[in-house]
N, C-alpha and C positions, 0 to 999 in steps of 0.2 A: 862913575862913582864907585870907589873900592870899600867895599861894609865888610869890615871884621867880626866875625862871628866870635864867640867867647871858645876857650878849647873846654877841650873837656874836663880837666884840671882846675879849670876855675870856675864851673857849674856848682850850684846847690844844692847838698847831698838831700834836701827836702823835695826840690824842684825834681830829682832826677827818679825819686821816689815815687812823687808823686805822676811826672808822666808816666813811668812805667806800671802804677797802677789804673790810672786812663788806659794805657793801650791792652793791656790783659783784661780789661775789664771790656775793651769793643771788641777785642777777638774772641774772647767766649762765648759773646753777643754775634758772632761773622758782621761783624759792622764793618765796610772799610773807612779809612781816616772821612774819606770825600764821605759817606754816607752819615757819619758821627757828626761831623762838622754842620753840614746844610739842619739836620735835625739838632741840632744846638746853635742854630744862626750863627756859627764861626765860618773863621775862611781855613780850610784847607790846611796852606801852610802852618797859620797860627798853631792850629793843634799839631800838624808834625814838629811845630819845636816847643811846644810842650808836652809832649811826647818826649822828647829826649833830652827836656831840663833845660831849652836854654829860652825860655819863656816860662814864666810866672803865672800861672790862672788871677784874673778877677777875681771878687765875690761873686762879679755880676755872672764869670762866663764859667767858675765852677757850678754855678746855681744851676744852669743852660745844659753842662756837660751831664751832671748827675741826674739831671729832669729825662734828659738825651738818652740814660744809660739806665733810667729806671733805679736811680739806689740815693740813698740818702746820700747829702754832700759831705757829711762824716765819714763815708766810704770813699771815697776819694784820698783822704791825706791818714786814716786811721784803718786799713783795707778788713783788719779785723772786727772793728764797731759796722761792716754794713753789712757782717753776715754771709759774710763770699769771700773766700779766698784769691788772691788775686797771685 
């Protein structure tokens, strides 16, 4: 089975936002993805591709990341409302 992935061009400048403030937010933490993920019951992958925008968060699984990462889920998509620079 051939899965096309979306390019980078056609990601969502919120999505790509928002992963890249998830992963500055587990590296400040030394969390790696595997450590992030199992402590927010996700799988792995899921967070590396949202991480890099081409996956969406839940409510349910921003709720999980931010519980994960210690910061309100306002810090997630607004990185200046959680009080930490990301």
């Amino acid at each position: 089975m051939n899965v096309e992935l979306p390019s980078v061009s056609s990601l969502r400048e919120e999505d790509v936002r928002v992963g890249a403030t998830i992963k500055a937010l587990r590296e400040a933490r030394g969390l790696t993805q595997e450590q992030l993920a199992r402590r927010a019951q996700l799988s792995r992958p899921y967070l590396a591709n949202v991480e890099v925008g081409r996956k969406r968060l839940s409510v349910r699984s921003a709720a999980r990341v931010a519980a994960a990462l210690a910061v309100p889920q306002i810090a997630l998509i607004a990185p200046e409302a959680g009080g930490e620079a990301a």
